[in-house]
mmCIF entry with sequence, helices, sheets and N, C-alpha, C, O atoms, coordinates in Angstrom:
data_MODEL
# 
_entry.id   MODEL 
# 
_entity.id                         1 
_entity.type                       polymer 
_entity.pdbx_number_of_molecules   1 
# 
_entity_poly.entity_id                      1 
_entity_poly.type                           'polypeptide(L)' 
_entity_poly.nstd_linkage                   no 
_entity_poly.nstd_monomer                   no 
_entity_poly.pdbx_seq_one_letter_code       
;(UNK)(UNK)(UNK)(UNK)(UNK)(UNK)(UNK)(UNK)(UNK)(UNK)(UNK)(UNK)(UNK)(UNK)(UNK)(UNK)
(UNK)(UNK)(UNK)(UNK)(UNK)(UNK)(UNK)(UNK)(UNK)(UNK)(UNK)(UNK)(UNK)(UNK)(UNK)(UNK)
(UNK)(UNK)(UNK)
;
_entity_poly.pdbx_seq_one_letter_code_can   XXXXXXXXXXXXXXXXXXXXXXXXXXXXXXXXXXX 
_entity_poly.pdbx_strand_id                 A 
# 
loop_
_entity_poly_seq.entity_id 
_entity_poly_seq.num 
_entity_poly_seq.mon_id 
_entity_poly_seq.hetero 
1 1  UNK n 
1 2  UNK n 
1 3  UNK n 
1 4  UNK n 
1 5  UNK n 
1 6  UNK n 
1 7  UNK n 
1 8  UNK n 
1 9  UNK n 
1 10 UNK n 
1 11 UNK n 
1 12 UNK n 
1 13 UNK n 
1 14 UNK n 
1 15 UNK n 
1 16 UNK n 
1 17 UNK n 
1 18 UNK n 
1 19 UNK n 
1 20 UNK n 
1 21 UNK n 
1 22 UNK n 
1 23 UNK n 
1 24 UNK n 
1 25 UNK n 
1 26 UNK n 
1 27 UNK n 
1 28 UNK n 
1 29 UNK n 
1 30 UNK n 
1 31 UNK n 
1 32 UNK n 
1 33 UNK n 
1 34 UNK n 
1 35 UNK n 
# 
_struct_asym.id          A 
_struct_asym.entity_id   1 
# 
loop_
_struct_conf.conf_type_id 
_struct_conf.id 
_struct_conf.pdbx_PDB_helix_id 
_struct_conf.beg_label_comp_id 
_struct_conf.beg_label_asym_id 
_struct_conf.beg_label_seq_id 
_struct_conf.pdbx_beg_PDB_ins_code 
_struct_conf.end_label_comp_id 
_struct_conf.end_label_asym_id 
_struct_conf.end_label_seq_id 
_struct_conf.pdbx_end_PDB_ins_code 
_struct_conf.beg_auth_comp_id 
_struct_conf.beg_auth_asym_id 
_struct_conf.beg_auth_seq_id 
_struct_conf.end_auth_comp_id 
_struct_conf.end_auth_asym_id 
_struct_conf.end_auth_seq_id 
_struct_conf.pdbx_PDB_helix_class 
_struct_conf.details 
_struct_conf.pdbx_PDB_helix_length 
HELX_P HELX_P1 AA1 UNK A 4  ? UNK A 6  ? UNK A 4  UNK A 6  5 ? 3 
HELX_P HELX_P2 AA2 UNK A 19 ? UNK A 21 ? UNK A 19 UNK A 21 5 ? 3 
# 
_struct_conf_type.id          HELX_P 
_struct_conf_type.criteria    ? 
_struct_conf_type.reference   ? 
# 
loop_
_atom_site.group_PDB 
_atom_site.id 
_atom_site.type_symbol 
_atom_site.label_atom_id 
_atom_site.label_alt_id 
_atom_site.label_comp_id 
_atom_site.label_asym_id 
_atom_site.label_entity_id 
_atom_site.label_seq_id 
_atom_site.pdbx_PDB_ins_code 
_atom_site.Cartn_x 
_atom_site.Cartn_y 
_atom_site.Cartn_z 
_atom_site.occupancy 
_atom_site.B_iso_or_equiv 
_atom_site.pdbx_formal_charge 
_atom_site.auth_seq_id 
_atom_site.auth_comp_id 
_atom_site.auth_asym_id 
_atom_site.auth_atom_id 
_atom_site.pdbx_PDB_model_num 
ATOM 1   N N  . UNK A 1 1  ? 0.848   -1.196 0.000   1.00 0.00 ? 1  UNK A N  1 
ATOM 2   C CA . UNK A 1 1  ? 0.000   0.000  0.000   1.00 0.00 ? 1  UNK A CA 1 
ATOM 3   C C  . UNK A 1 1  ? 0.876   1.237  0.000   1.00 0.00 ? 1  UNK A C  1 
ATOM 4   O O  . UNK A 1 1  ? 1.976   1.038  0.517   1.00 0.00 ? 1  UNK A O  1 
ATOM 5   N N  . UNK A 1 2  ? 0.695   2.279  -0.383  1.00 0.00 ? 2  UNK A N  1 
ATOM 6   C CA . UNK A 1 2  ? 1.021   3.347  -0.688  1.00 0.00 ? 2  UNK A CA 1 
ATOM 7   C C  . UNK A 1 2  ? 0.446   4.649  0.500   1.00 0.00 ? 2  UNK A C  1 
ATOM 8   O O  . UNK A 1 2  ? -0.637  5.048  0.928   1.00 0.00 ? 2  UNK A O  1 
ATOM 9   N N  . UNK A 1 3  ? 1.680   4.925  0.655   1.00 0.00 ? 3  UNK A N  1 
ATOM 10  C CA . UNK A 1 3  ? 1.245   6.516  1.780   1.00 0.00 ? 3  UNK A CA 1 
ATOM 11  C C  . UNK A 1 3  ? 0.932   7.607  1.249   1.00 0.00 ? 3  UNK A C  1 
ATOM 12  O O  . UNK A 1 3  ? 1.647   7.881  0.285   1.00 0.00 ? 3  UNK A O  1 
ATOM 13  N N  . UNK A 1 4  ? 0.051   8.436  1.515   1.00 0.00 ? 4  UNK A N  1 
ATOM 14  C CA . UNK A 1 4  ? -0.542  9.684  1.266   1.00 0.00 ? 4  UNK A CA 1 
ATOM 15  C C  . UNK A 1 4  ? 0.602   10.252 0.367   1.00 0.00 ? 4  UNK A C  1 
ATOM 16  O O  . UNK A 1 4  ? 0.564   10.551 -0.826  1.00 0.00 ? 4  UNK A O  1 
ATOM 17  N N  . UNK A 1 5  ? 1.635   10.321 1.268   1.00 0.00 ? 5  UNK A N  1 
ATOM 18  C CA . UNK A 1 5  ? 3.109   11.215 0.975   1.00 0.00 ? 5  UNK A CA 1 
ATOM 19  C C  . UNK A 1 5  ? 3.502   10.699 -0.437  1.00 0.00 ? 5  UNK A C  1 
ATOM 20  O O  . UNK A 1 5  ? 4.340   11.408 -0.992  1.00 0.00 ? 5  UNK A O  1 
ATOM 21  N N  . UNK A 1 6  ? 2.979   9.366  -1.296  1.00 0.00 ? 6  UNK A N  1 
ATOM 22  C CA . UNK A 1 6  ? 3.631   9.196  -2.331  1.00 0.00 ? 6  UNK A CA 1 
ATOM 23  C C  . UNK A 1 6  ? 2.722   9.536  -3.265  1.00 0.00 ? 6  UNK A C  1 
ATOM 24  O O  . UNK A 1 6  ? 2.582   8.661  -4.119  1.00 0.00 ? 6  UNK A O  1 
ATOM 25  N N  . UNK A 1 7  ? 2.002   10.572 -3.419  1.00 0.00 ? 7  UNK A N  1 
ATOM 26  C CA . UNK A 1 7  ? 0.964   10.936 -4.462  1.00 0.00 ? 7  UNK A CA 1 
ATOM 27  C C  . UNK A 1 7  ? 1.323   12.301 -4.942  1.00 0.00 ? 7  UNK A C  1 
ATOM 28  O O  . UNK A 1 7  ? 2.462   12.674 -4.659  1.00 0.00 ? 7  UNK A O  1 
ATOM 29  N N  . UNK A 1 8  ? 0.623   13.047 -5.561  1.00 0.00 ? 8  UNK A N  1 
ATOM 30  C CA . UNK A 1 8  ? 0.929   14.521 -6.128  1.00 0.00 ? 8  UNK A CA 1 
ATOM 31  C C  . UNK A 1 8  ? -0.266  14.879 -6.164  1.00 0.00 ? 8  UNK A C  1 
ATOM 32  O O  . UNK A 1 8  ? -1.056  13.948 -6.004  1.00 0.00 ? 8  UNK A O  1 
ATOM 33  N N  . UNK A 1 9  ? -1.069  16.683 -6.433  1.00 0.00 ? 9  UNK A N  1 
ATOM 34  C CA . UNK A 1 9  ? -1.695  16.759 -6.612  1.00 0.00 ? 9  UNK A CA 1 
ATOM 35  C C  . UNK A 1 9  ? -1.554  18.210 -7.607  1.00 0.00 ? 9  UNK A C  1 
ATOM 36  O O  . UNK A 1 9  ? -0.456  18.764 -7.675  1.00 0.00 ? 9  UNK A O  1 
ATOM 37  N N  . UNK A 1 10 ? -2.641  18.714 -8.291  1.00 0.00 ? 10 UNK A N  1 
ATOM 38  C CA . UNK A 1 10 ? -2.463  19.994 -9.091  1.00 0.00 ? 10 UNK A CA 1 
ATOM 39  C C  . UNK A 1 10 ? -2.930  20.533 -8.002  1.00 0.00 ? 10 UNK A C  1 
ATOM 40  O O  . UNK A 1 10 ? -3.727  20.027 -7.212  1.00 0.00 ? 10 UNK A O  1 
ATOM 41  N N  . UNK A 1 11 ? -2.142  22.174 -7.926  1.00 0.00 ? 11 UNK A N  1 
ATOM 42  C CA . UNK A 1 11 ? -2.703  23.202 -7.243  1.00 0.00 ? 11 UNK A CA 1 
ATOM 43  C C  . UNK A 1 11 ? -3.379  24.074 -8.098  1.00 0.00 ? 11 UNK A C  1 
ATOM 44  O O  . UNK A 1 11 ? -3.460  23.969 -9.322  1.00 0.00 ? 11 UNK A O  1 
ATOM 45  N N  . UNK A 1 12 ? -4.019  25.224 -7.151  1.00 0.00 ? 12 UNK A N  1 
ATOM 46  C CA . UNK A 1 12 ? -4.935  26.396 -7.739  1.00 0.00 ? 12 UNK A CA 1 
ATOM 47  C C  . UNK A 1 12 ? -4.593  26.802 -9.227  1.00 0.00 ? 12 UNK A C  1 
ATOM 48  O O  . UNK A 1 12 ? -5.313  27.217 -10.135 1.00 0.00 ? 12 UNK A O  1 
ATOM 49  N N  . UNK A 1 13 ? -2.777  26.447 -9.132  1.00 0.00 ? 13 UNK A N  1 
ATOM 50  C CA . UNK A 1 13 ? -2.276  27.415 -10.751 1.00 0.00 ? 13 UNK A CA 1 
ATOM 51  C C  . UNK A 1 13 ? -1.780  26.443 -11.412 1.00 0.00 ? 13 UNK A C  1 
ATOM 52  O O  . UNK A 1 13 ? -0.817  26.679 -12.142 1.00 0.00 ? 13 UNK A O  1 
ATOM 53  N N  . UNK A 1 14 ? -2.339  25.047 -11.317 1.00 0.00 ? 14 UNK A N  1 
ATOM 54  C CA . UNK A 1 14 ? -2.269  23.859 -11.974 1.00 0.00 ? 14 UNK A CA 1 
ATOM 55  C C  . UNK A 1 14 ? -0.640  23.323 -11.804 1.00 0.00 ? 14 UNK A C  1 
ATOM 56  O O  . UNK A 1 14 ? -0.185  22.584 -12.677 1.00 0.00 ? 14 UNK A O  1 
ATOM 57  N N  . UNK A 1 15 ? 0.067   23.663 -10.835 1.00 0.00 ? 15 UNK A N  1 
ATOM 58  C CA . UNK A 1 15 ? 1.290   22.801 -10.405 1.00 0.00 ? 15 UNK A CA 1 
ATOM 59  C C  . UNK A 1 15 ? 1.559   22.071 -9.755  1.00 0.00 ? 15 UNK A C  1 
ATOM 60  O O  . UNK A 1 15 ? 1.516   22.301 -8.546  1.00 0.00 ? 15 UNK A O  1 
ATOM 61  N N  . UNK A 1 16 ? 1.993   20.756 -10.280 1.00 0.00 ? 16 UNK A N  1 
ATOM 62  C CA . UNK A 1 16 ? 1.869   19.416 -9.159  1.00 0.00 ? 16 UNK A CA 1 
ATOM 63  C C  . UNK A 1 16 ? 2.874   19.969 -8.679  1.00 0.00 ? 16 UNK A C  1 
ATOM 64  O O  . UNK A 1 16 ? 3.864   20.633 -8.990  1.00 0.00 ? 16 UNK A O  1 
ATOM 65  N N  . UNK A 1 17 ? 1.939   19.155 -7.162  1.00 0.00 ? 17 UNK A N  1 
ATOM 66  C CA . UNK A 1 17 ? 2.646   18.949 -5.801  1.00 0.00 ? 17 UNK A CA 1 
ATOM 67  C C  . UNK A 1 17 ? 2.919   18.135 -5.208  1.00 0.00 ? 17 UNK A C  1 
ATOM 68  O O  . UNK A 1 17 ? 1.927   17.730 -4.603  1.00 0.00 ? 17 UNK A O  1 
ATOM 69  N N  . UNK A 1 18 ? 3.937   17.482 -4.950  1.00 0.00 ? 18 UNK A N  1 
ATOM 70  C CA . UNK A 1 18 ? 4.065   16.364 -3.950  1.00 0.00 ? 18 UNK A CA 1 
ATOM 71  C C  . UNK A 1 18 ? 3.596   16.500 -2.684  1.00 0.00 ? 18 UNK A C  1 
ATOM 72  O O  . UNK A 1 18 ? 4.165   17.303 -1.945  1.00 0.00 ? 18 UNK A O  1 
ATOM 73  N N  . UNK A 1 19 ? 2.522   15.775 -2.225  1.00 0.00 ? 19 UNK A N  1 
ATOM 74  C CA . UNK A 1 19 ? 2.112   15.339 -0.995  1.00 0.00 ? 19 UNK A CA 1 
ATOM 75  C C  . UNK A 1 19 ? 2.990   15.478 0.007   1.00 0.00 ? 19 UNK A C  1 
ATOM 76  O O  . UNK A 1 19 ? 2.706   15.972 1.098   1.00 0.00 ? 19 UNK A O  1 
ATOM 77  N N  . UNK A 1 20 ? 4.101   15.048 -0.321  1.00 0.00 ? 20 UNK A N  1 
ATOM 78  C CA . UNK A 1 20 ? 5.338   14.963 1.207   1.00 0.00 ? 20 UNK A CA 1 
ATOM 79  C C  . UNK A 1 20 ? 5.788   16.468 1.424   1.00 0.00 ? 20 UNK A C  1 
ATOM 80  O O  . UNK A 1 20 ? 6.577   16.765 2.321   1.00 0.00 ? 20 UNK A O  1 
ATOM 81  N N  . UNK A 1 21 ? 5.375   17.179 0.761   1.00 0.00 ? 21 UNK A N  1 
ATOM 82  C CA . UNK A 1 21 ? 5.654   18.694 0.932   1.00 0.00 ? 21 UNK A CA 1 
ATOM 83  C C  . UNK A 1 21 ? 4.778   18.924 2.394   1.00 0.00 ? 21 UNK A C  1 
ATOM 84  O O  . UNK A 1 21 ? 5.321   19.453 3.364   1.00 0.00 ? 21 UNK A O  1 
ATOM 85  N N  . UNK A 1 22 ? 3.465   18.493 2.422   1.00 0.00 ? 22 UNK A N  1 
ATOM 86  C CA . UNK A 1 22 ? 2.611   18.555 3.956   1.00 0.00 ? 22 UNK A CA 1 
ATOM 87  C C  . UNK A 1 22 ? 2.499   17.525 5.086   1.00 0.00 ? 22 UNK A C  1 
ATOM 88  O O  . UNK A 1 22 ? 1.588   17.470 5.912   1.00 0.00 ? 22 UNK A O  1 
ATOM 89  N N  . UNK A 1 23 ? 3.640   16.659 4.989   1.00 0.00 ? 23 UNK A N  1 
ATOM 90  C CA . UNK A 1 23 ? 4.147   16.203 6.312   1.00 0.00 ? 23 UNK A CA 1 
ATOM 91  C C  . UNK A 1 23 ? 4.657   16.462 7.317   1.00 0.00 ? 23 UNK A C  1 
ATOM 92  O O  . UNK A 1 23 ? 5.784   16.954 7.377   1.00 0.00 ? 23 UNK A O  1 
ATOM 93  N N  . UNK A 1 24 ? 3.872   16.162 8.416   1.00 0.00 ? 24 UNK A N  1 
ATOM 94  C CA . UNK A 1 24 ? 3.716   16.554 9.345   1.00 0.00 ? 24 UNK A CA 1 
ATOM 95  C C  . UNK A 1 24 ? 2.765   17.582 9.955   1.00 0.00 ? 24 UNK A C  1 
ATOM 96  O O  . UNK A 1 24 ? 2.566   17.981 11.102  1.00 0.00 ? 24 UNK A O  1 
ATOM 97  N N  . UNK A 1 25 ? 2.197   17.890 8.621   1.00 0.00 ? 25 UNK A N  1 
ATOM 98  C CA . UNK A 1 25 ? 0.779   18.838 8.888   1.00 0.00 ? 25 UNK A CA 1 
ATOM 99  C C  . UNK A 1 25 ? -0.597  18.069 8.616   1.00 0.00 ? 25 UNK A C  1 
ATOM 100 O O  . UNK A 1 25 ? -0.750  16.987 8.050   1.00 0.00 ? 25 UNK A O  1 
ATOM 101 N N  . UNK A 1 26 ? -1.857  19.189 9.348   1.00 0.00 ? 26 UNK A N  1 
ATOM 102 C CA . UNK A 1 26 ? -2.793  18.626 9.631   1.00 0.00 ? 26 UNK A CA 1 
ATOM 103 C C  . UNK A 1 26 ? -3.574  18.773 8.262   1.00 0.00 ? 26 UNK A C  1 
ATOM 104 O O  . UNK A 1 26 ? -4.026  19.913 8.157   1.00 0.00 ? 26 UNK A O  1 
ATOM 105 N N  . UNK A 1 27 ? -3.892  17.893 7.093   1.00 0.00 ? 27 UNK A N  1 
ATOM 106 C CA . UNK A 1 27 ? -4.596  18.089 6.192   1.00 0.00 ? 27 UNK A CA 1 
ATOM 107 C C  . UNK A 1 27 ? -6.176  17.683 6.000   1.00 0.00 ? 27 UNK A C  1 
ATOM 108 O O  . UNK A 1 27 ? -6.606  16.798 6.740   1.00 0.00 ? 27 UNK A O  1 
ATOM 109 N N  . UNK A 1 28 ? -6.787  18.099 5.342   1.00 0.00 ? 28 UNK A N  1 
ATOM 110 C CA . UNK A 1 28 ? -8.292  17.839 4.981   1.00 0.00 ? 28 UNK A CA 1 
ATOM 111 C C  . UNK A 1 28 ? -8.279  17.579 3.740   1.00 0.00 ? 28 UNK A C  1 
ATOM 112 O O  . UNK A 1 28 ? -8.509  18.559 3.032   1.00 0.00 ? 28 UNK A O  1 
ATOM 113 N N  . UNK A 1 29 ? -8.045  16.368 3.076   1.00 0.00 ? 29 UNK A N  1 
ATOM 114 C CA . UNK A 1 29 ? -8.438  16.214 1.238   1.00 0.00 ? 29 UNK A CA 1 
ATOM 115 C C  . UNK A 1 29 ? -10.156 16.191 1.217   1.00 0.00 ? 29 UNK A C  1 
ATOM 116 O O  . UNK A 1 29 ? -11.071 15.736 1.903   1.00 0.00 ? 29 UNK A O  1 
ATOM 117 N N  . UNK A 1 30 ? -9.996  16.879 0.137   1.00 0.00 ? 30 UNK A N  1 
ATOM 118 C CA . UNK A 1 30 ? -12.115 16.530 -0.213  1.00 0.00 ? 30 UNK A CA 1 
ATOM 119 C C  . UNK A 1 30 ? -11.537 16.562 -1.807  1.00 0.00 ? 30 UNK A C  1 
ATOM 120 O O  . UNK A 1 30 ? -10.559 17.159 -2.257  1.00 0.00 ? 30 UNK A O  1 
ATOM 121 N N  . UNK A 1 31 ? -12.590 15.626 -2.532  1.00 0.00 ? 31 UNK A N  1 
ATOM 122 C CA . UNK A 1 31 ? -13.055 15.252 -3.723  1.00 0.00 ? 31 UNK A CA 1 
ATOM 123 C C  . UNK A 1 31 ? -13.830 16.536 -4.310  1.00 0.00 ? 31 UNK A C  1 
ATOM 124 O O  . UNK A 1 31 ? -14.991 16.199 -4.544  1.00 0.00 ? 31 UNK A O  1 
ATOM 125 N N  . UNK A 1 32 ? -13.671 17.490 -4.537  1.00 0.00 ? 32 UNK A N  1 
ATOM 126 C CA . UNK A 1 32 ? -14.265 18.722 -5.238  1.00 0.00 ? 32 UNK A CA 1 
ATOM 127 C C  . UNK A 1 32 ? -14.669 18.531 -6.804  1.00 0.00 ? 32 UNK A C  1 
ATOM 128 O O  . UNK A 1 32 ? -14.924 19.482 -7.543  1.00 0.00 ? 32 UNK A O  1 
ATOM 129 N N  . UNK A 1 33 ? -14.688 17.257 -7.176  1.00 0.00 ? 33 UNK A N  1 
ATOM 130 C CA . UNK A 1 33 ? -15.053 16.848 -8.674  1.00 0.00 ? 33 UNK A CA 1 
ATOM 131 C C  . UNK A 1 33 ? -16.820 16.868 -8.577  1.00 0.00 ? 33 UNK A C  1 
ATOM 132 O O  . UNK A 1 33 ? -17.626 16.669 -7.667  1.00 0.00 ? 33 UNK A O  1 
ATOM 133 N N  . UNK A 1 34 ? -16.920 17.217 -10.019 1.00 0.00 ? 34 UNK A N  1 
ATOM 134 C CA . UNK A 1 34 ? -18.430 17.015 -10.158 1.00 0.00 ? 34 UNK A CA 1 
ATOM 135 C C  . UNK A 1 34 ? -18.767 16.459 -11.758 1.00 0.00 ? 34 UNK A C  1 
ATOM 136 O O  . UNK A 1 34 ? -17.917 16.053 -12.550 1.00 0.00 ? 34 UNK A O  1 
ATOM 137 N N  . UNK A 1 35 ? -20.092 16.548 -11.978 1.00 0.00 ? 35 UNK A N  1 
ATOM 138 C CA . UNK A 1 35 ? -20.390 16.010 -13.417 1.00 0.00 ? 35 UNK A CA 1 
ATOM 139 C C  . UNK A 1 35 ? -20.638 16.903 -14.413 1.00 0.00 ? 35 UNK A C  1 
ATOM 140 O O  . UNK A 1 35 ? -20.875 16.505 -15.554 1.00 0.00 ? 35 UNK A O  1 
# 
């Protein structure tokens, strides 16, 4: 299985981010996708 920390995500100005950038901090992911 895979840790949070090994994923990426796009930010606001569409630049992936590595997850391990917010380790050790308190995060909230939500699914903000729609149809």
């Amino acid at each position: 299985a895979k840790a949070i920390y090994d994923f990426a995500a796009l930010d606001i100005d569409g630049n992936n981010v590595s997850l391990e950038k917010y380790r050790g901090d308190v995060c909230i992911i939500t699914n903000v996708a729609s149809k």
